[in-house]
C-alpha positions in Angstrom: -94.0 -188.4 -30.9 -93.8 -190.7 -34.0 -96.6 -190.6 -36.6 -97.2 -192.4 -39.6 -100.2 -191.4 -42.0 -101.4 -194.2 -44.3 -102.7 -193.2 -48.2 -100.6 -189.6 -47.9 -100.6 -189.1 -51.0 -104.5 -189.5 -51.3 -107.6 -186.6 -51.0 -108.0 -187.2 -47.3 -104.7 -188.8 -46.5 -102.5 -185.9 -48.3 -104.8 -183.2 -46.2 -104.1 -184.8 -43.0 -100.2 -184.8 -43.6 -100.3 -181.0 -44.7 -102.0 -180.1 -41.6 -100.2 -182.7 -39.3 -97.0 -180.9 -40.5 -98.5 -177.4 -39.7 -98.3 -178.7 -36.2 -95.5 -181.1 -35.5 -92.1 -181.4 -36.9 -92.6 -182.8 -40.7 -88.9 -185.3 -39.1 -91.6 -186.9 -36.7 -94.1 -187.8 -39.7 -93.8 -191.3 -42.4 -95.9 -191.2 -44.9 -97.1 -194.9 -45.4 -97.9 -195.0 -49.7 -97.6 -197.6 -51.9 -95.8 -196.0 -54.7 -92.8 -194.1 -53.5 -92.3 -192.5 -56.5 -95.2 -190.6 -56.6 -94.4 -188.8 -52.8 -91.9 -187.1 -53.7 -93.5 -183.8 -53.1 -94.0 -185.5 -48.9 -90.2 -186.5 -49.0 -89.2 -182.3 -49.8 -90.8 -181.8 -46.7 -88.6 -183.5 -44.5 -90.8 -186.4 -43.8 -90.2 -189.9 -43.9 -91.5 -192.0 -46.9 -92.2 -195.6 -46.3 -93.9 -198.6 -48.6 -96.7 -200.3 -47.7 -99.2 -203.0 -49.3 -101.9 -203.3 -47.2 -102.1 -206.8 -48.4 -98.7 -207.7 -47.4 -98.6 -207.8 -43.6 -94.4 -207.5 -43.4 -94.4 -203.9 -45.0 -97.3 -203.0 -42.8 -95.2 -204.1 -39.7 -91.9 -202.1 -40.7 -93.4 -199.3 -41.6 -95.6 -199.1 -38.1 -92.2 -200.3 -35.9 -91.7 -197.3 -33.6 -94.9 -195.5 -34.2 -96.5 -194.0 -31.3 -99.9 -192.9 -33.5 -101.0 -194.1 -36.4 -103.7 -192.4 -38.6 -105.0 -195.3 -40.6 -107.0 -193.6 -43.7 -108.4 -197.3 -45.7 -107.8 -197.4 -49.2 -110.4 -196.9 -52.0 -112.5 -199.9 -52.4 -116.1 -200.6 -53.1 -116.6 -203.8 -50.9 -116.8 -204.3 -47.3 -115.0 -207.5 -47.4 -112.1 -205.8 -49.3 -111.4 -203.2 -46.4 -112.4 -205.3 -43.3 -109.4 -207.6 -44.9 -107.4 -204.6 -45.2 -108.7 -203.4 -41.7 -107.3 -207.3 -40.1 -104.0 -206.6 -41.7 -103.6 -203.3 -40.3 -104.6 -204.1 -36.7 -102.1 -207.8 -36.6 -99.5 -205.3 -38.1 -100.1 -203.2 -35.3 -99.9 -205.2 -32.9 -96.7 -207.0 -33.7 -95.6 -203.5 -34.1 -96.5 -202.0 -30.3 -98.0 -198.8 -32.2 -98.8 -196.4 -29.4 -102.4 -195.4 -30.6 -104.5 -195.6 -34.1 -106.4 -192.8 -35.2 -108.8 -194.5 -37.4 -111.3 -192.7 -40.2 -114.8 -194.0 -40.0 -118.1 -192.8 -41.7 -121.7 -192.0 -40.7 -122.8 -195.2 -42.4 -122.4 -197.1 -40.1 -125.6 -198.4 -38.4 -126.6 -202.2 -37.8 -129.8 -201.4 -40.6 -127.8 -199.3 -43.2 -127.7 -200.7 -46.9 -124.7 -198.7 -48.3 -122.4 -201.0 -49.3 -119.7 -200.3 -46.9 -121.5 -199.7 -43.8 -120.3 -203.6 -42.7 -117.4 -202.4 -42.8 -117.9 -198.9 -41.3 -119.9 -201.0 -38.1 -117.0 -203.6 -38.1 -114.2 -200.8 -37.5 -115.2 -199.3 -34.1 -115.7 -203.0 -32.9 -112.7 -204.5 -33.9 -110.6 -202.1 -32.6 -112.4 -202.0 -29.4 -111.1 -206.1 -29.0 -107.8 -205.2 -30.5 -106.3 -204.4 -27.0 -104.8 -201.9 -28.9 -105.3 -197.7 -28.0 -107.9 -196.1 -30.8 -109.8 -193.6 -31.5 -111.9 -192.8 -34.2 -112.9 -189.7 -36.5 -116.0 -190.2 -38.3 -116.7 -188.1 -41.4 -120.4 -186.6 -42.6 -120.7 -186.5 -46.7 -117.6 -185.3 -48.1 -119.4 -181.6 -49.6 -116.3 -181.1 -51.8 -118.1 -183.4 -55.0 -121.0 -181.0 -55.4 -118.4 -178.9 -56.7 -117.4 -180.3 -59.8 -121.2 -181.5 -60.0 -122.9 -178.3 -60.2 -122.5 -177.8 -63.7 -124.2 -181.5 -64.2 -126.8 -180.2 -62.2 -127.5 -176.7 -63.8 -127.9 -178.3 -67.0 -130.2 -181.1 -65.5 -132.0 -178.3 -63.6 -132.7 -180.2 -60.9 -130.5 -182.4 -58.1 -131.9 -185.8 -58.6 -130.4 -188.4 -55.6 -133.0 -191.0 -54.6 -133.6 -189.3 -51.0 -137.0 -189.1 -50.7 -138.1 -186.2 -48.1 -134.6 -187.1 -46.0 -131.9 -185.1 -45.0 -127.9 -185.6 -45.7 -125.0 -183.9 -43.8 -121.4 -182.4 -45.1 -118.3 -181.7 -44.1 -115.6 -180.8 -46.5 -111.9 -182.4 -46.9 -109.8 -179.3 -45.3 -111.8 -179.6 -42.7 -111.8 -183.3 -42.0 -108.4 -183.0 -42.4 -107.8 -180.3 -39.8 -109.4 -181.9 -37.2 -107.7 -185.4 -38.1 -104.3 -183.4 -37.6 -105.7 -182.0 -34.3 -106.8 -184.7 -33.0 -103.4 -186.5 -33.6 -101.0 -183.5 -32.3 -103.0 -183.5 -29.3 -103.0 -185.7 -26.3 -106.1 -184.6 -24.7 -108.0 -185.1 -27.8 -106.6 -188.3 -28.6 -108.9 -190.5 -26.0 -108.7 -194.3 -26.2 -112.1 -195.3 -27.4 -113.5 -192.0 -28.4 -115.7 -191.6 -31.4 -115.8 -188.3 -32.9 -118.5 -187.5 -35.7 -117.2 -184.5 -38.1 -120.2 -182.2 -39.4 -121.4 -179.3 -40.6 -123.7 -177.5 -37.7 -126.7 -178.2 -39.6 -128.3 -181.0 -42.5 -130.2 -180.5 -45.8 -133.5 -182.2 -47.4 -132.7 -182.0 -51.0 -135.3 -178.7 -51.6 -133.0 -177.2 -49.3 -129.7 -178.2 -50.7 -131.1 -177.3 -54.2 -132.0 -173.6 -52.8 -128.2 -173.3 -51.6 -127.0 -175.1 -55.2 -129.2 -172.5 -56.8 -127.9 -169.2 -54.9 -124.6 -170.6 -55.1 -124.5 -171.5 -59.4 -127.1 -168.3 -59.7 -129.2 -170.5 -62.0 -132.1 -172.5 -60.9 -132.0 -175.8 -59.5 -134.7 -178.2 -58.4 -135.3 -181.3 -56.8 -136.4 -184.0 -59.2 -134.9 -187.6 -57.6 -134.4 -190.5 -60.3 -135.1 -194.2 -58.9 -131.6 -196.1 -56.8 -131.6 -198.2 -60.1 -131.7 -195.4 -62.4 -129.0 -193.4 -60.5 -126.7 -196.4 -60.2 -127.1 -196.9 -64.4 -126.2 -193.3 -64.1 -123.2 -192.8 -62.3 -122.0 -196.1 -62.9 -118.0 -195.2 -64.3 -115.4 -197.1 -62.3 -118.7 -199.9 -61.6 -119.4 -197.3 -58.7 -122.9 -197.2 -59.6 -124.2 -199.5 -57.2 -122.1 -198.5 -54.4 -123.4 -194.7 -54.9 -126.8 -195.8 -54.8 -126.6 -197.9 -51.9 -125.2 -194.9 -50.4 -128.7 -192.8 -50.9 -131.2 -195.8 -50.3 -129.4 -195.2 -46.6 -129.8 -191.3 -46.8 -133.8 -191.9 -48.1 -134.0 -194.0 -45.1 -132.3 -191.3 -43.1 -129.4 -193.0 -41.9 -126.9 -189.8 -43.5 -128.5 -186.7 -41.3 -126.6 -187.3 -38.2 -125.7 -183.7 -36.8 -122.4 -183.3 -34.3 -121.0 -180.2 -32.5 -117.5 -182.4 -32.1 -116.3 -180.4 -35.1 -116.2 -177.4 -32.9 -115.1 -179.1 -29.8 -111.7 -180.2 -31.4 -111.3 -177.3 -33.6 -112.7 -174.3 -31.2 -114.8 -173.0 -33.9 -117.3 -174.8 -36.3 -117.2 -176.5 -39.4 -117.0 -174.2 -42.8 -121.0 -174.1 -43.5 -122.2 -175.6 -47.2 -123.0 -172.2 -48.8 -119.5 -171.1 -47.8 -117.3 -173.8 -49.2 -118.8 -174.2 -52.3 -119.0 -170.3 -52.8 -115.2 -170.3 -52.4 -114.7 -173.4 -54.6 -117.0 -173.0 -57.2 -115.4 -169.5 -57.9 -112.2 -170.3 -58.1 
């Protein structure tokens, strides 16, 4: 089996090849990047390092030739119409191409009603790929938990977590475990159904009282729950013009469209997902 992993040498895309490599031969991976020079750390391994522009449908279609799975990670962008762009590039490429099967990332966002900023193109994904005629499936990721850790000390001098969720719930999962299962699912034919939607979570979801109370035990200073307004979060957090984007994000978890709950996590991995107070223990203390 072929693979080619596209954004290797990003957060998510870097995990995946790590773990991919764990469990096929590193000669049967291509790391799709768009800077070669920066992967050569992938290229020590073994693996095969190819360019691609996502933008420019030739270097999408060489570097797919071959393939028999492709693990499509989208590139960082704050705009729906950006990545469903990306997204038609990707599927024409593969399709020209004859790849054997795309394993796609999606999110929970992804509802008809849900006003985060990239849920269009989180709902566009599953259904463009179903009339692709090509073979997919797709792992959808929870909250990534591994942000709180660089947070916390933000949020022990604030005293209080402040995201606009009203009385709502959000749900985590953490990158090395996205990424395992994303590997898993790849290296593994039984796993890798056309048309199959898995949802990555922790076993359980958190109002913000509660994720405060773990925040708390974990920084062993006290933490509350005192939410700012979506505007004044966005004015906030608003480096890199994220600010909107981030907001948008919790207006969909106060409307509780972020608390979805899956046991797939311990269906692909035979064991469940690293729980909150667990990972951030280990992280934060490091």
């Amino acid at each position: 089996m072929n693979y080619l992993i596209t954004g290797a040498t990003g957060h998510l895309g870097g995990q995946i090849f790590n773990e991919l490599i764990k469990l096929v031969p590193s000669t049967d991976v291509t790391a799709g990047v768009h800077t070669v020079s920066k992967a050569q750390h992938i290229a020590d391994t073994g693996a095969n390092v190819v360019p691609i522009d996502f933008m420019k449908e030739e270097t999408l279609v060489n570097a797919f030739t071959k393939k028999d799975v492709l693990i499509y990670v989208p590139s960082k962008s704050h705009d729906s119409f950006s990545r469903v762009s990306e997204l038609e590039n990707v599927i024409q490429a593969a399709q020209k191409a004859e790849v054997g099967h795309i394993l796609a990332m999606g999110f929970i966002a992804d509802q008809a009603n849900n006003p985060f900023d990239l849920s269009a193109f989180y709902g566009y994904l599953p259904r463009r790929l179903a009339s692709s005629g090509l073979s997919y499936t797709i792992v959808k990721n929870a909250l990534y938990a591994d942000p709180l850790v660089p947070y916390l000390p933000e949020l022990i001098e604030r005293k209080n977590v402040i995201y606009p969720m009203k009385d709502q719930a959000l749900s985590f999962i953490s990158l090395a475990d996205s990424s395992k299962a994303f590997a898993k699912v790849a290296a593994t034919k039984s796993l890798l159904v056309d048309g199959k939607i898995y949802t990555l979570t922790q076993e359980r979801n958190y109002t913000m009282p509660q994720l405060a109370e773990v925040l708390t035990e974990v920084a062993h200073s006290p933490i509350g729950y005192q939410p700012v307004s979506l505007t004044e979060f966005a004015e906030i957090y608003n480096e890199g013009n994220e600010g909107h984007m981030l907001s948008s994000m919790y207006d969909a978890g106060g409307k509780g469209l972020l608390n979805e709950i899956s046991s797939d996590y311990q269906l692909i991995m035979g064991h469940p997902a690293t729980p909150l107070k667990e990972f951030l223990v280990e992280n934060y203390n490091k």
